[in-house]
PDB file of N, CA, C and O in Angstrom:
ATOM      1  N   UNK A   1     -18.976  10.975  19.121  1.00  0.00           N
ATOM      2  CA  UNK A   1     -17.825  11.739  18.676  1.00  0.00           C
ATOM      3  C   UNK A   1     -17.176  11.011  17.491  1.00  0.00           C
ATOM      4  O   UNK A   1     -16.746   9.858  17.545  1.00  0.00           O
ATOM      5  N   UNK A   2     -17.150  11.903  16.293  1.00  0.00           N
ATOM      6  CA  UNK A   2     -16.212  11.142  15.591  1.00  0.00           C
ATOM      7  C   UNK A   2     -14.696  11.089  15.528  1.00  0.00           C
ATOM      8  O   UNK A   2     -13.913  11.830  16.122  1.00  0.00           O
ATOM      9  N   UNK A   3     -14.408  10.055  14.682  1.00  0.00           N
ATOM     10  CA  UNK A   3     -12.847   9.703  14.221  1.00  0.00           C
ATOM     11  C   UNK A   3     -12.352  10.622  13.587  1.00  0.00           C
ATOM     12  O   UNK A   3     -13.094  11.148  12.758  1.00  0.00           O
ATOM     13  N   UNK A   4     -10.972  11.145  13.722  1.00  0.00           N
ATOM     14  CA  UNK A   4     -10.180  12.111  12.119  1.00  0.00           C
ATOM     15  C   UNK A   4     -10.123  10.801  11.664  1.00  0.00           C
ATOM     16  O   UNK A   4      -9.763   9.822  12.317  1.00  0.00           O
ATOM     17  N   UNK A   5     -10.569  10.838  10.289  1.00  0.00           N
ATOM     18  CA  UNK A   5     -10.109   9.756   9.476  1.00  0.00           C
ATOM     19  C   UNK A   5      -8.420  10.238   8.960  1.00  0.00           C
ATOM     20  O   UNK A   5      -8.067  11.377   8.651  1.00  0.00           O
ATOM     21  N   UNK A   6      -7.656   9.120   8.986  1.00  0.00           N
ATOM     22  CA  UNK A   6      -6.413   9.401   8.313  1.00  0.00           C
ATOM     23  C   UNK A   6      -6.135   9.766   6.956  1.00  0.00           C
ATOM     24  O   UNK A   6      -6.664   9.085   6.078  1.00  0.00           O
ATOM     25  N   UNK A   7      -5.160  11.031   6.529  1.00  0.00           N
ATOM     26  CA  UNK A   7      -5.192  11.083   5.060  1.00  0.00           C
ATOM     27  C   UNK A   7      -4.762   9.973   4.375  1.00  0.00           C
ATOM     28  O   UNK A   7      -3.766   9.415   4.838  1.00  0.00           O
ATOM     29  N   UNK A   8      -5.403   9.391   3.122  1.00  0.00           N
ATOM     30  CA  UNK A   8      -4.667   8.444   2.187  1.00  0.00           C
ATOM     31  C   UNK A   8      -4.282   8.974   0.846  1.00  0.00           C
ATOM     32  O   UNK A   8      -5.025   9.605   0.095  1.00  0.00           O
ATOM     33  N   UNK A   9      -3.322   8.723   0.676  1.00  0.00           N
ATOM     34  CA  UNK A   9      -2.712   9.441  -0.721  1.00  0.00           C
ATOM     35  C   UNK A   9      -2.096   8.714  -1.696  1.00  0.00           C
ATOM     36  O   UNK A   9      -1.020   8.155  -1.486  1.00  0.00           O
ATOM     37  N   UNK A  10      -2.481   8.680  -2.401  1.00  0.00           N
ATOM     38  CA  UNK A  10      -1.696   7.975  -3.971  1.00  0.00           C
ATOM     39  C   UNK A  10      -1.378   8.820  -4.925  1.00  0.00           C
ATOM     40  O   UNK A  10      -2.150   9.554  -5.543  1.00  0.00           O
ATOM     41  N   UNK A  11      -0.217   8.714  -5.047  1.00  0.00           N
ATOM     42  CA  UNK A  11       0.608   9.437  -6.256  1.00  0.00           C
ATOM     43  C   UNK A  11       1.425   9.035  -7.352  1.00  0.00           C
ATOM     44  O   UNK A  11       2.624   8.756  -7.365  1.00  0.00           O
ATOM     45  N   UNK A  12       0.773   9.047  -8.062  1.00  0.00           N
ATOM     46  CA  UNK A  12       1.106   9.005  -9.436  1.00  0.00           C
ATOM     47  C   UNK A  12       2.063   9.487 -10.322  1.00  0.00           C
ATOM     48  O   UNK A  12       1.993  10.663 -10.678  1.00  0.00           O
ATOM     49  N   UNK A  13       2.850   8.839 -10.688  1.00  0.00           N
ATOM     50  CA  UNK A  13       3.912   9.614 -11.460  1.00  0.00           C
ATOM     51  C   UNK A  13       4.331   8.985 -12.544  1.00  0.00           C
ATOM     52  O   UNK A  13       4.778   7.851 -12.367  1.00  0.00           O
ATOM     53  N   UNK A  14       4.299   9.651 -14.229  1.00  0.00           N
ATOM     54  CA  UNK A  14       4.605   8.680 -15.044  1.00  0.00           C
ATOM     55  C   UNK A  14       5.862   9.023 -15.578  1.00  0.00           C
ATOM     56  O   UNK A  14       6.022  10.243 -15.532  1.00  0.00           O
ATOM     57  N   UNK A  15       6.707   8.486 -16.010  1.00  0.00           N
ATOM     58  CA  UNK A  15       8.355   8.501 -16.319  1.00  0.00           C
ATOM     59  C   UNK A  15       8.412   8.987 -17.937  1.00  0.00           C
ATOM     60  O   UNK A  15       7.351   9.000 -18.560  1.00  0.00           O
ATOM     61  N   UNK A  16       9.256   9.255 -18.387  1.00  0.00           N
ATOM     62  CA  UNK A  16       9.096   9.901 -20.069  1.00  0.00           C
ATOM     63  C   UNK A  16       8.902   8.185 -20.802  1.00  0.00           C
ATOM     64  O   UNK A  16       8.724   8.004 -22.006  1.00  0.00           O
ATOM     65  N   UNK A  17       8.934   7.748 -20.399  1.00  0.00           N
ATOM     66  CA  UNK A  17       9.648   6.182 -21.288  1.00  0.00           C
ATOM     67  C   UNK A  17       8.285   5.642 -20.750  1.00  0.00           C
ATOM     68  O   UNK A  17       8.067   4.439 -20.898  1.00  0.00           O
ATOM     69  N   UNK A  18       7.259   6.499 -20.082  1.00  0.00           N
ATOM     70  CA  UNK A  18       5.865   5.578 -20.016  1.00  0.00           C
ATOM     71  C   UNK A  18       5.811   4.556 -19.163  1.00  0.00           C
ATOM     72  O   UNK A  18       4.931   3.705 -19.294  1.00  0.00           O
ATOM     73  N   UNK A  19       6.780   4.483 -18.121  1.00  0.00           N
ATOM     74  CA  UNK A  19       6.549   3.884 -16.728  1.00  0.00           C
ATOM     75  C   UNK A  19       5.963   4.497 -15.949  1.00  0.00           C
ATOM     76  O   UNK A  19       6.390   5.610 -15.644  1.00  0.00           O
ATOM     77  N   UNK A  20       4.645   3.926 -15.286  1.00  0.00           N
ATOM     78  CA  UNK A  20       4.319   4.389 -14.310  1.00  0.00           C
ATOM     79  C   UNK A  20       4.345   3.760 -12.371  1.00  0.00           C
ATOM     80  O   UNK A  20       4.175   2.651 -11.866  1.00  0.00           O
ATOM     81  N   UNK A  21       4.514   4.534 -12.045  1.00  0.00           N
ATOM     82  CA  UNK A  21       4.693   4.172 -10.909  1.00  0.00           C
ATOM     83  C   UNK A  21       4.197   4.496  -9.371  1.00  0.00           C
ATOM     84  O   UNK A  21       4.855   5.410  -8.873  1.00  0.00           O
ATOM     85  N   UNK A  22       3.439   4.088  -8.731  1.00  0.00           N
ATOM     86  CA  UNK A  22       2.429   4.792  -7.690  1.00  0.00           C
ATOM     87  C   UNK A  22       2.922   3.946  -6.366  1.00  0.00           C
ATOM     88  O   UNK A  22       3.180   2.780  -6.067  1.00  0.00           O
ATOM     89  N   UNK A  23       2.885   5.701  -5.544  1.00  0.00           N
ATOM     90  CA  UNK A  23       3.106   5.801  -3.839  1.00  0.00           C
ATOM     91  C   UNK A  23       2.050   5.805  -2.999  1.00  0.00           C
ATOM     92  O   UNK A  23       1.393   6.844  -2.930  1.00  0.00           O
ATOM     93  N   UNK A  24       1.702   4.750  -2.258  1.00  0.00           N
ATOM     94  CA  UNK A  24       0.728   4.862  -1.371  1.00  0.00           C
ATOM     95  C   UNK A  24       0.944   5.580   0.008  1.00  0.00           C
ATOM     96  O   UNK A  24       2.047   5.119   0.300  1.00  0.00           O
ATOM     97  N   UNK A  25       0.717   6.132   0.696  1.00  0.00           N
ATOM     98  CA  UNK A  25       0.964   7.155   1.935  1.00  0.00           C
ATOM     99  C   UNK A  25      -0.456   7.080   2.760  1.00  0.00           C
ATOM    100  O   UNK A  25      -1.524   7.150   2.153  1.00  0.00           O
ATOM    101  N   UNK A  26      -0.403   6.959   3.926  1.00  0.00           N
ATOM    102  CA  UNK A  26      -1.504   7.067   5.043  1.00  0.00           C
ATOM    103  C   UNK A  26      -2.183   5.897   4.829  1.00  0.00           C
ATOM    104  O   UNK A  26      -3.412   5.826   4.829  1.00  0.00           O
ATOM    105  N   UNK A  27      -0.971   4.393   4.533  1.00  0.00           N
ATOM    106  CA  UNK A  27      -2.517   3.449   4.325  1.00  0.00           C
ATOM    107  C   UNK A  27      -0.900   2.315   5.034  1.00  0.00           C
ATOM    108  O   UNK A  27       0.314   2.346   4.836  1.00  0.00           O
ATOM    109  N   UNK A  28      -1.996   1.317   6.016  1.00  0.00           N
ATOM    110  CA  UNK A  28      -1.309   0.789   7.083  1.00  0.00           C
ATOM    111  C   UNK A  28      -1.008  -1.016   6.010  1.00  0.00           C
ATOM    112  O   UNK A  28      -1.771  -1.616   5.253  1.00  0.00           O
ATOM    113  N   UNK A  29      -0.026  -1.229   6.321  1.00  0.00           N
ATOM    114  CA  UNK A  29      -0.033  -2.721   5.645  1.00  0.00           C
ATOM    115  C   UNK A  29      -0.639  -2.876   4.140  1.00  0.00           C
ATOM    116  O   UNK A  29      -0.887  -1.910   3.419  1.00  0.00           O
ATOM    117  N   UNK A  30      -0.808  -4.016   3.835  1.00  0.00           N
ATOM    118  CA  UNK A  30      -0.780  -4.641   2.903  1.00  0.00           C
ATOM    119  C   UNK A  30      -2.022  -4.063   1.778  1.00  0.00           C
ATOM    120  O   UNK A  30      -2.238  -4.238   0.578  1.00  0.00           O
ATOM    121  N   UNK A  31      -2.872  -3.067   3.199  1.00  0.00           N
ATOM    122  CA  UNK A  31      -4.272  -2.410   2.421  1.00  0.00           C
ATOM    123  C   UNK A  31      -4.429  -1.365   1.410  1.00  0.00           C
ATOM    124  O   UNK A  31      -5.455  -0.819   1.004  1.00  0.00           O
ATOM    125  N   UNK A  32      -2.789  -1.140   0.974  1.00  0.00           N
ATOM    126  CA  UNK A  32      -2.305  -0.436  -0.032  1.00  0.00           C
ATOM    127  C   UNK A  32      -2.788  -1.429  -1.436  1.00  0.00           C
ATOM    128  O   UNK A  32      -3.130  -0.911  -2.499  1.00  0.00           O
ATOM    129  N   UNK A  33      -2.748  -2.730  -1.238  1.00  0.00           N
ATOM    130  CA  UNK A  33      -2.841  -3.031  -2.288  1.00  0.00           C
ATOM    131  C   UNK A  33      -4.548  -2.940  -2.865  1.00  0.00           C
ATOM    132  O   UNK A  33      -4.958  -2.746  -4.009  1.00  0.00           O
ATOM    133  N   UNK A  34      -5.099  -3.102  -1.939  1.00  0.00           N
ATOM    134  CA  UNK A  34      -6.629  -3.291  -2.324  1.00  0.00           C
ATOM    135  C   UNK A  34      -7.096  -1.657  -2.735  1.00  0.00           C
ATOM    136  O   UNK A  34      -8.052  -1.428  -3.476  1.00  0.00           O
ATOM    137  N   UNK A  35      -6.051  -0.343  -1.978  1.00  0.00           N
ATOM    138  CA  UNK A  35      -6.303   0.485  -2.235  1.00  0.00           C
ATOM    139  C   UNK A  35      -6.441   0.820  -4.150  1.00  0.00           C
ATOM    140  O   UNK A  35      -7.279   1.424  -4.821  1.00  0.00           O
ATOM    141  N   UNK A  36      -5.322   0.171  -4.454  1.00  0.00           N
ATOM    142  CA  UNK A  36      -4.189   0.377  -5.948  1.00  0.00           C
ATOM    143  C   UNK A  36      -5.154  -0.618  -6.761  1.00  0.00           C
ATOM    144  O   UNK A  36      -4.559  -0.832  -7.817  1.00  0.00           O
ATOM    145  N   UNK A  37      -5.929  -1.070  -6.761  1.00  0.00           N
ATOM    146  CA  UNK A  37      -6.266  -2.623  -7.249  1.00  0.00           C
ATOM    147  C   UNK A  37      -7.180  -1.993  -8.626  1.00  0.00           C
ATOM    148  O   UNK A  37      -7.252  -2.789  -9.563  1.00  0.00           O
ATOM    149  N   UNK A  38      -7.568  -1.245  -8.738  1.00  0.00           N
ATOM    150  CA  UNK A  38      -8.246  -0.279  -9.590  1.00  0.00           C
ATOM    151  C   UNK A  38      -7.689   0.072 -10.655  1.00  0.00           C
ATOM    152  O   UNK A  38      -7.718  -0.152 -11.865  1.00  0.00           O
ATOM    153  N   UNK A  39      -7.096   0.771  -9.788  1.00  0.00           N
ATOM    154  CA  UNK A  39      -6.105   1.902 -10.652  1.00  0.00           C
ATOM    155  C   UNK A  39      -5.067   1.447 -11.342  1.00  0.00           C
ATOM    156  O   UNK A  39      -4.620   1.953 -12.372  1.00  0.00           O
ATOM    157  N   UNK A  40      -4.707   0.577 -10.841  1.00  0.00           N
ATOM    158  CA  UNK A  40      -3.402  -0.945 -11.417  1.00  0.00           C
ATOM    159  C   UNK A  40      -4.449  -1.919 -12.681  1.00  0.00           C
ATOM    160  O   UNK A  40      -3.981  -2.713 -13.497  1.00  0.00           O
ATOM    161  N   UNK A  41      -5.514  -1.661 -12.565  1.00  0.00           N
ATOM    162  CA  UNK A  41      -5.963  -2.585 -13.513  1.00  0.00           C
ATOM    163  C   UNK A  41      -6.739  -1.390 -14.789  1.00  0.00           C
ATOM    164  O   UNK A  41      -6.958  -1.860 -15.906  1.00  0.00           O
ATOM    165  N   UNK A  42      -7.089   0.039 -14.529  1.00  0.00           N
ATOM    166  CA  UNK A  42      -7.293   0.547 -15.374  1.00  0.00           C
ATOM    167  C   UNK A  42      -6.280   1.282 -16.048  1.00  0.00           C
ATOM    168  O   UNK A  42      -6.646   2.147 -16.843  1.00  0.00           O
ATOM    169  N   UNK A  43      -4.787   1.037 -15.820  1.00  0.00           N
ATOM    170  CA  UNK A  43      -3.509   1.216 -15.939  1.00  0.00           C
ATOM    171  C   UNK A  43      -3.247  -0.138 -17.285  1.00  0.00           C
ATOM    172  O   UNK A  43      -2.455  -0.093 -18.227  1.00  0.00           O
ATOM    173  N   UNK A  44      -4.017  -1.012 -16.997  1.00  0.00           N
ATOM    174  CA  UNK A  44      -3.737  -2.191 -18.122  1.00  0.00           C
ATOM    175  C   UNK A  44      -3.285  -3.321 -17.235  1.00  0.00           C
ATOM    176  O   UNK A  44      -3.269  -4.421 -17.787  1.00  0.00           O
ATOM    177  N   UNK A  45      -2.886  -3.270 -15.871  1.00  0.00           N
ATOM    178  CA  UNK A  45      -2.577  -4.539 -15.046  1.00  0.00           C
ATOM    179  C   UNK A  45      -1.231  -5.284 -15.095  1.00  0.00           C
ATOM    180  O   UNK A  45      -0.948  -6.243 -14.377  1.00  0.00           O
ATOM    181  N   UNK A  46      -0.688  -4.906 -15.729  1.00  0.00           N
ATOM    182  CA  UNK A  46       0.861  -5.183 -15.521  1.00  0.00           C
ATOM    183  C   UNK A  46       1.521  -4.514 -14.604  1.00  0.00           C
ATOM    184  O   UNK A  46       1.853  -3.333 -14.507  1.00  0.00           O
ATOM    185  N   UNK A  47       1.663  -5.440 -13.950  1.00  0.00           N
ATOM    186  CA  UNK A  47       2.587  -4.728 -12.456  1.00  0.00           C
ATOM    187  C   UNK A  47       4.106  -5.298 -12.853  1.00  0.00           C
ATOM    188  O   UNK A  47       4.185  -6.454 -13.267  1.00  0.00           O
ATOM    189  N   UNK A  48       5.249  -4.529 -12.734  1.00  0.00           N
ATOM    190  CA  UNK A  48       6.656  -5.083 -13.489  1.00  0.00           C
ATOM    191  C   UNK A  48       7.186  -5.215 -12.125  1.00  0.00           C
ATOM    192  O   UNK A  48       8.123  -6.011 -12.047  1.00  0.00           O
ATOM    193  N   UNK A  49       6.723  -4.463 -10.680  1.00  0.00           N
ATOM    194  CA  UNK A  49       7.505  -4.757  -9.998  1.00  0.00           C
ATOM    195  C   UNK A  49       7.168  -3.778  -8.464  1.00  0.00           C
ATOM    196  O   UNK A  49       6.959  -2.580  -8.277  1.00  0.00           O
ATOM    197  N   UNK A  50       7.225  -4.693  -7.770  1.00  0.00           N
ATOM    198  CA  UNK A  50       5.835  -4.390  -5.896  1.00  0.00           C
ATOM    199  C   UNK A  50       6.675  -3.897  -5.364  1.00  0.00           C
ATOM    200  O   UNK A  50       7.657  -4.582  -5.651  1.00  0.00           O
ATOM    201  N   UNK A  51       7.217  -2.482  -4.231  1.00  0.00           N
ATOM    202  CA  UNK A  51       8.076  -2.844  -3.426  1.00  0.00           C
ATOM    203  C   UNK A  51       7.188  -2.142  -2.365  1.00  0.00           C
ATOM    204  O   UNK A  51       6.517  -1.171  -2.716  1.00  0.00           O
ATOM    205  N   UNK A  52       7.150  -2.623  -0.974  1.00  0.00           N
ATOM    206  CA  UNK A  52       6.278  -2.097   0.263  1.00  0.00           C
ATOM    207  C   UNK A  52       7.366  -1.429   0.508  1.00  0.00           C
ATOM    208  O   UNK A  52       8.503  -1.898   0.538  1.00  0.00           O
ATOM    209  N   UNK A  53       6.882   0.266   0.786  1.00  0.00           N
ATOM    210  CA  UNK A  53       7.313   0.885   2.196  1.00  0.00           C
ATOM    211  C   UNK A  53       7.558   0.615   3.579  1.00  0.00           C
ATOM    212  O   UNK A  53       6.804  -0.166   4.160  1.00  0.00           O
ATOM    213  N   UNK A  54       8.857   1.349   4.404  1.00  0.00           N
ATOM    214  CA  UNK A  54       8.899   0.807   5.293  1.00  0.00           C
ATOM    215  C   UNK A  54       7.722   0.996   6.816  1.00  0.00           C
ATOM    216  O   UNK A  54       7.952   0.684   7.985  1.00  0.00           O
ATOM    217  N   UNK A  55       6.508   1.595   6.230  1.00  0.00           N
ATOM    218  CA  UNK A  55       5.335   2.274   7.177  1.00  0.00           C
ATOM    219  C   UNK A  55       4.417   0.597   7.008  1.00  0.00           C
ATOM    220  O   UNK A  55       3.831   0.030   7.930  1.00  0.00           O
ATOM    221  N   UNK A  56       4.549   0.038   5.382  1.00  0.00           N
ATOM    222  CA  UNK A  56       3.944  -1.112   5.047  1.00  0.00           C
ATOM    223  C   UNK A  56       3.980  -2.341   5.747  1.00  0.00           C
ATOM    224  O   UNK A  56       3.078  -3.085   6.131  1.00  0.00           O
ATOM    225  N   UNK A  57       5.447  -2.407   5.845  1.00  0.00           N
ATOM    226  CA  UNK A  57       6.178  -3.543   6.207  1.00  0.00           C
ATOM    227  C   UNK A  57       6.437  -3.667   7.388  1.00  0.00           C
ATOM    228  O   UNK A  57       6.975  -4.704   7.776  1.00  0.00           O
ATOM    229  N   UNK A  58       5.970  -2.152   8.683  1.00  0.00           N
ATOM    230  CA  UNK A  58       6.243  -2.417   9.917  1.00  0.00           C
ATOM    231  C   UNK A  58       5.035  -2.857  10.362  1.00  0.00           C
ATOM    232  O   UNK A  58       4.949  -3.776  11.177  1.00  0.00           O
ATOM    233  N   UNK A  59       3.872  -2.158   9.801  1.00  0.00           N
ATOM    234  CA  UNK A  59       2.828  -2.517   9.822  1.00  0.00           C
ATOM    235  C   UNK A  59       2.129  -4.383   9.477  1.00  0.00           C
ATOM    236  O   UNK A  59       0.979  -4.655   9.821  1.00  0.00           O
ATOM    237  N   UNK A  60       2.805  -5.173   8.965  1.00  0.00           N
ATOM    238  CA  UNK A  60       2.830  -5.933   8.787  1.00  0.00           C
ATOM    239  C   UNK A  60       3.861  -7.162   9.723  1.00  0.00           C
ATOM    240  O   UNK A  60       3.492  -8.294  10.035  1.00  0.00           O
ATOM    241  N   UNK A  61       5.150  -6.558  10.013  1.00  0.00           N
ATOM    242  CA  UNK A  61       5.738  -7.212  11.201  1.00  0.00           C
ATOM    243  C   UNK A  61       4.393  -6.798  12.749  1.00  0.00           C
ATOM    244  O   UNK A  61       3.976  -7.342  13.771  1.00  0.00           O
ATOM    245  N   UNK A  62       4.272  -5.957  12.243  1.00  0.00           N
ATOM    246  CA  UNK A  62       3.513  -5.695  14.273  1.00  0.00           C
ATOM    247  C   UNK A  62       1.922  -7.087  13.884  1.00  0.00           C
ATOM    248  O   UNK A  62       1.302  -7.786  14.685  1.00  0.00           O
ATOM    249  N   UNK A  63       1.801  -6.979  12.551  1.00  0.00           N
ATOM    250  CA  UNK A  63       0.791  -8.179  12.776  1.00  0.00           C
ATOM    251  C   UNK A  63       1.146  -9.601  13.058  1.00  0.00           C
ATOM    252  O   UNK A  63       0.546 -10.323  13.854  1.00  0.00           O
ATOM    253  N   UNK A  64       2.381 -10.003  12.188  1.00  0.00           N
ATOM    254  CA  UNK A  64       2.953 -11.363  12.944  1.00  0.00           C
ATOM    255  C   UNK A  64       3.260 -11.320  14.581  1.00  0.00           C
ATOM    256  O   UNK A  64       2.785 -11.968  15.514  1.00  0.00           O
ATOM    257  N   UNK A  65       4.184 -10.354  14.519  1.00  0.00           N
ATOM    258  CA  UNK A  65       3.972 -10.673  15.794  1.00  0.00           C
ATOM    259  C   UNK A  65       2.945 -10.798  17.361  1.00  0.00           C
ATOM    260  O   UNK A  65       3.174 -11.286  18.467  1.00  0.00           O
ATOM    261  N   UNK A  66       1.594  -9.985  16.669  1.00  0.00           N
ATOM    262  CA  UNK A  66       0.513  -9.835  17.430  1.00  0.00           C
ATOM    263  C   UNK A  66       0.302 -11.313  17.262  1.00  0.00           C
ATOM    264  O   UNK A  66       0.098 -12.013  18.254  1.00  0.00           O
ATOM    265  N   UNK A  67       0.337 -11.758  16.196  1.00  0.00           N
ATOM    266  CA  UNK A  67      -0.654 -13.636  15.681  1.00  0.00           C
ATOM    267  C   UNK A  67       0.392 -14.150  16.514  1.00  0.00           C
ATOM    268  O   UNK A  67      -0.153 -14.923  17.303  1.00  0.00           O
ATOM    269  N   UNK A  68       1.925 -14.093  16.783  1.00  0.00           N
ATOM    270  CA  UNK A  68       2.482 -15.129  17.282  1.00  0.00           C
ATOM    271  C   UNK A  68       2.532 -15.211  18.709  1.00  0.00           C
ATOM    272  O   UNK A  68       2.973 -16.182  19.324  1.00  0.00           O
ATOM    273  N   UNK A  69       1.973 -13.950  19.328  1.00  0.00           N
ATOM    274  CA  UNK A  69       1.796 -14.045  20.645  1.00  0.00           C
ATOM    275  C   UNK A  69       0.371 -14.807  21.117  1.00  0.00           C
ATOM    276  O   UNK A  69       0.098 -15.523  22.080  1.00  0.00           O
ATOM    277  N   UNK A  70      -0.181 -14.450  20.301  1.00  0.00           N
ATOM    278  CA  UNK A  70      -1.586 -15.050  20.674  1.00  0.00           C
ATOM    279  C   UNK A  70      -1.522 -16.496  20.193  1.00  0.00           C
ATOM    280  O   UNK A  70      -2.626 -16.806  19.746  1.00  0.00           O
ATOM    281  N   UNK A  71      -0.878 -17.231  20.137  1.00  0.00           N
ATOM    282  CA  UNK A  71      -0.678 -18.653  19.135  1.00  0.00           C
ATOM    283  C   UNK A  71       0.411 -19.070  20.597  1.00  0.00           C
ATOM    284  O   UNK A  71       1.109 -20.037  20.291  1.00  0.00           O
ATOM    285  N   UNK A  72       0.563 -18.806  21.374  1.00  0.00           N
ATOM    286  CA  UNK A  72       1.441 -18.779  22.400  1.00  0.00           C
ATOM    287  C   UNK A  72       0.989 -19.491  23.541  1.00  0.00           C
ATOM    288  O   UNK A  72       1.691 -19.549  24.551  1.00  0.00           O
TER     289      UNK A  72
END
């Protein structure tokens, strides 16, 4: 039987002044970045500025705290 794979979505949006700026959606932790890693570098690779979602960042607390229980 298979898996639903989860949707992943990146969206793109560029600003009049030529900022661009991209939303990752359906992607757990930090694997947003490896998702973007492409697209951020055929963009020219200047990143001005990271901020994780809060789906990112819970996803990332539930891993410390999985490591700190098991370190226990």
């Amino acid at each position: 039987m298979e898996e639903a794979m989860e949707l992943q979505e990146i969206e793109v949006v560029i600003d009049p002044d030529g900022t661009v700026k991209l939303e990752v959606r359906g992607v757990s932790g930090p694997a947003c970045l490896d998702l973007t890693a492409d697209l951020e570098s055929a963009l020219g690779g200047q990143v001005v500025a990271r901020e994780m979602t809060a789906e990112a960042q819970a996803t990332v607390d539930d891993q410390v705290d999985e490591r700190l229980r098991r370190n226990r």
